[in-house]
N, C-alpha and C positions, 0 to 999 in steps of 0.2 A: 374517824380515825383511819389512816393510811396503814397497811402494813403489804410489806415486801416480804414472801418466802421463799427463800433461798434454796429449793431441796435439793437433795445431791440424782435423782430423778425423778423425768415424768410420770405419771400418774401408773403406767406398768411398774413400775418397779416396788416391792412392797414397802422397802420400811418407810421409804417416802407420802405412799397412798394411806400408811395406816398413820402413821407421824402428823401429816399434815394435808391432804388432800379431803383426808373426809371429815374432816373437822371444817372446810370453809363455809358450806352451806347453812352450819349455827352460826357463823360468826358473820357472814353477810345478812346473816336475818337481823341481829344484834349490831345490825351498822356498821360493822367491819367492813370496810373499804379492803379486798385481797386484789393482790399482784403478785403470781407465781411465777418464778425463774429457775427452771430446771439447771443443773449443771450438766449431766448427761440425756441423755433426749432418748424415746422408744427406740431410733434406730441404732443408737450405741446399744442399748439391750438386746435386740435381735439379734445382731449381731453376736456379739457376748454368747445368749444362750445358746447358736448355732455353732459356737464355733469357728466363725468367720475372723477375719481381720482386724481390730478395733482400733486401733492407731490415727485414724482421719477422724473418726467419732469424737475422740481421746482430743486431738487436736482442736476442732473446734467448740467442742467444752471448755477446755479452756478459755477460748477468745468469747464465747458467748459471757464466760459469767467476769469478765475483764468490761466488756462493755455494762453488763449489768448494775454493776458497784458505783458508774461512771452517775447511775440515776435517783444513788441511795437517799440523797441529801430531798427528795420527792417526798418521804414518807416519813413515819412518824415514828415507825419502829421496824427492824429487822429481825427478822424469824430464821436463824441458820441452821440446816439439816447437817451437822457434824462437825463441817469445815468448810470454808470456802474453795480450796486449791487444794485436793489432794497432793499428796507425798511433792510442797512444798512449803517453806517458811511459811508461817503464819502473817505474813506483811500486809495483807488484807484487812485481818481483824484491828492488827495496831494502828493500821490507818483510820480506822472506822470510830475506835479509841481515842486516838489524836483528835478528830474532828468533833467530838462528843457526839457520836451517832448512838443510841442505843442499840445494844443488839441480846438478842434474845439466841442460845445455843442449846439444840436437842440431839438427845444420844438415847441408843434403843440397841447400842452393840459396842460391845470394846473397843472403839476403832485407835486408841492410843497404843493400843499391842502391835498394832499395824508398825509402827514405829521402835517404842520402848522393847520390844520383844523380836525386833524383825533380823533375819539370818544377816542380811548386808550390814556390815561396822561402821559402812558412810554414813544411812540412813538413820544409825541408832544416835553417831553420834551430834549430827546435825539436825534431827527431827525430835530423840526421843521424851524431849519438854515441850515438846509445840502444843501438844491438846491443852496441858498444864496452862500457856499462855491464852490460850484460846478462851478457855474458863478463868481464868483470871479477871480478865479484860472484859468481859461480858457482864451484862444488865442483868443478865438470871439465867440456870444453867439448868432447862428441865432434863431429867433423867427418866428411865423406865425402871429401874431399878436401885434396892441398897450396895450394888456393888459398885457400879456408874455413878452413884450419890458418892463412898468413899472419896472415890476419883478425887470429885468434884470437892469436896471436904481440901483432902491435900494441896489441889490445885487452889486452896484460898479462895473459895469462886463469891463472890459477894450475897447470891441467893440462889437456894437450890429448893426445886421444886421437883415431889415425885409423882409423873400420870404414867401410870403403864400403857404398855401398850395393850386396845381394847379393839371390840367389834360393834358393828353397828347389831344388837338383837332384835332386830326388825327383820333382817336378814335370815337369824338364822332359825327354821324351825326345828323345832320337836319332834325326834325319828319317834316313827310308829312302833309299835310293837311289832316283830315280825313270826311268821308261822314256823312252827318246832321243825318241819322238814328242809328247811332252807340253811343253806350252809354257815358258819358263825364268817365274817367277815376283820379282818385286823388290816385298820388303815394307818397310811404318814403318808405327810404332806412335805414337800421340800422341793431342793432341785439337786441338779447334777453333783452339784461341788459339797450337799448334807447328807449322801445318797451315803455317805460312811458309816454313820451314824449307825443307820441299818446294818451296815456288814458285821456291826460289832456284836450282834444276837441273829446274826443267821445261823448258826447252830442250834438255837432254842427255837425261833422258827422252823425250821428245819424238821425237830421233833414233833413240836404241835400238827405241821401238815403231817406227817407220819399215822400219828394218834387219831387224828381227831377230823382229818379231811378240811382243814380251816383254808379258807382262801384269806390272799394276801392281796390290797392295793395299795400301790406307791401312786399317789398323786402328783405327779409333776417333774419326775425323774423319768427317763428314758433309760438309760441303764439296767439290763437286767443282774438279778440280785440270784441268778439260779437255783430259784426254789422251785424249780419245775412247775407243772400246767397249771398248778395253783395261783401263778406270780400275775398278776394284771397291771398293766400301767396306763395311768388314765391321766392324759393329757391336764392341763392346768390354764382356767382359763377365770377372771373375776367372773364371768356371769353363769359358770356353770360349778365352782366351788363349793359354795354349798349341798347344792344337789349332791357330789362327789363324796363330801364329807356322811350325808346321812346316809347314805348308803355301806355306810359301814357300822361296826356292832362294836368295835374294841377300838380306839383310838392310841397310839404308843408313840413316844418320845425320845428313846435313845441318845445320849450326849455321852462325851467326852469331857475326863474331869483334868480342864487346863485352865488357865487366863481366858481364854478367849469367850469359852464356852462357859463360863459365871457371867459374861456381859449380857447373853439372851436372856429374851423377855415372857420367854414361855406361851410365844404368840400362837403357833399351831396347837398346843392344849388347851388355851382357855378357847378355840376354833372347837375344837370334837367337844368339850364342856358345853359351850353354846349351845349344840346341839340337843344334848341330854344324851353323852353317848361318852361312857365309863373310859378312864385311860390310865397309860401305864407308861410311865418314864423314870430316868434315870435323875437321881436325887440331886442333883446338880444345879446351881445357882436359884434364878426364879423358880424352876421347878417344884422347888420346896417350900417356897409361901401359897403358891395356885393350888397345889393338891396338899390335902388334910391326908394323910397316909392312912389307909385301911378305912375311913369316912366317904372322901371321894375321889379316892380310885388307890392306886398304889404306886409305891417308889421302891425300885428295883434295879439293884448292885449288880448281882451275879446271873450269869445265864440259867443257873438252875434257880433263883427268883424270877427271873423274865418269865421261864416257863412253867413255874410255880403260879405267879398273878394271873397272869393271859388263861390259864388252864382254869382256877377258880370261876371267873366270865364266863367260859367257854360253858361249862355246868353248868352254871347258876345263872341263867336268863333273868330272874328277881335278885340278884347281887347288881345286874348289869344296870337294869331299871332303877333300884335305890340310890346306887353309885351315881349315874347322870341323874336324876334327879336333883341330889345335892348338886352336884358341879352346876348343872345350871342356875341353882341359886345362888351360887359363891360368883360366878359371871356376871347376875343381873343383881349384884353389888357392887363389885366391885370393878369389874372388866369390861365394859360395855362403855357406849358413847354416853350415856344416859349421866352418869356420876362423872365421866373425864370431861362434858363439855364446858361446865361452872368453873371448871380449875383452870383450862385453857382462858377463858375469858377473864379470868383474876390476874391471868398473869399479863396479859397483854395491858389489862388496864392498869396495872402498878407503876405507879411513879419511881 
């Protein structure tokens, strides 16, 4: 079996590498014939995350996945990471429909709010059904979520399939216990553009370093978050992330309760879960199926909860131990490559 994946980046880019990148190596063992087609490429990311220009990037993405479509009629099935053409017509997919191409569509984030929801009135009104078409038209419409599933319900999609989004737990070990004199540690993981998230409990932070001498790491935001000497920000990179991650004692989640932020897939906590490393986010979309509330770990509304949960950990070293405990068993069920790679393989192989 031939298959084409279409993802919206290369292998830097996350939801592309966790979507689809690290799932080839089951499926080439299992006879899967892969051919990956980036739509954006590492150097539109660099780009992107520096700051720089993206417009020529921008441009020849487009003409790469123009040429790309020209080869679809090669394979046996099509693997599409959200969309084919950003923020335009869906004239891609209909063509691929017209021809009876199968094509297979995965979503691991709202990207129809991009549109249905977007400030410009052109865009709302020329774009805001295109995912709806997208999913229609399509062979089976994997989601990471029951919110993405809805979608996918309204949009009529002929088969909906749900794989979260998961880690390989080979990858991640088991933080040690660490020594009583050593500072308690509260990590997140993100980047520039989720670095808000955080702003919306740096007051509970804030207290905690006050109290209790807590350091803080942002992994993969540069922006400081002015919590004084406490604050660390440690570069983001696939082959030193884990190490990153266990290096810290509290794991937190902070979201925003909009459209957008019910499409996440609660991918950076079932990350410090892996671990065996307790965490504390905002009851918000996935959030609230991944964490068992007060079991393994906590879900928290107000700043005075933020600093309430975090404060609990902080004491109770055997709260924090029980807490990742469970979560890494809830992980190495449910969230891991382990259980998502038979569903990917089911779906490729459906008639």
């Amino acid at each position: 079996m031939k298959v084409l994946y279409l993802t919206k980046y290369a292998r830097k880019g996350a939801s592309s590498r966790l979507r689809s990148y690290q799932y080839f190596p089951y499926l080439e063992v299992h006879g899967i014939e892969i051919t990956v087609s980036p739509f954006f490429d590492n150097q539109y990311l660099e780009s992107l995350y520096t700051h720089q220009p993206t417009v020529r990037w921008a441009l020849k993405a487009y003409i790469r996945r123009f040429f790309a479509l020209i080869k679809v009629f090669e394979y046996d099935m099509i693997v599409i990471e959200k969309e084919l053409f950003p923020y335009f017509p869906a004239c891609g997919e209909w063509l691929l429909k017209l021809f009876k191409m199968k094509y297979i569509v995965d979503y691991d984030d709202a990207i129809f709010h991009n549109y249905d929801l977007n400030p410009n009135p052109l865009v709302r009104f020329f774009l805001k059904k295109k995912i709806d078409k997208v999913m229609k038209w399509s062979h089976c419409v994997i989601v990471g979520n029951e919110y993405l599933g809805r979608k996918a319900e309204l949009s009529e999609a002929k088969r909906i399939e749900y794989i979260p989004t998961v880690i390989d737990l080979n990858r991640y070990k088991i933080k040690e216990e660490k020594l009583d004199n050593q500072p308690v540690i509260i990590g997140w993981i993100g980047t520039q553009s989720t670095l808000k998230y955080v702003n919306k409990i740096r007051q509970a932070l804030n207290e905690l370093i006050k109290q209790y001498d807590v350091h803080i790491h942002i992994i993969g935001a540069s922006e400081s978050l002015n919590l004084c000497k406490n604050e660390k920000h440690i570069e983001w990179s696939e082959e030193t992330e884990v190490a990153s991650i266990i290096n810290c004692d509290i794991g937190i989640m902070p979201l925003s309760d909009t459209p957008w932020e019910k499409g996440k897939c609660a991918y950076k906590l079932i990350q410090f879960m892996g671990c065996g490393i307790p965490v504390v986010a905002s009851p918000i979309g996935t959030n609230n199926d991944v964490i068992k509330d007060g079991y393994s770990g906590f879900l928290a509304n107000t700043d005075e909860e933020w600093f309430q949960y975090i404060e609990k950990y902080i004491l109770n070293p055997d709260l924090r131990k029980d807490h990742g405990s469970l979560g890494r068993k809830i992980v190495a069920e449910k969230y891991c490559l382990g259980a998502a790679n038979p569903k990917i393989i089911s779906v490729l192989n459906q008639e």
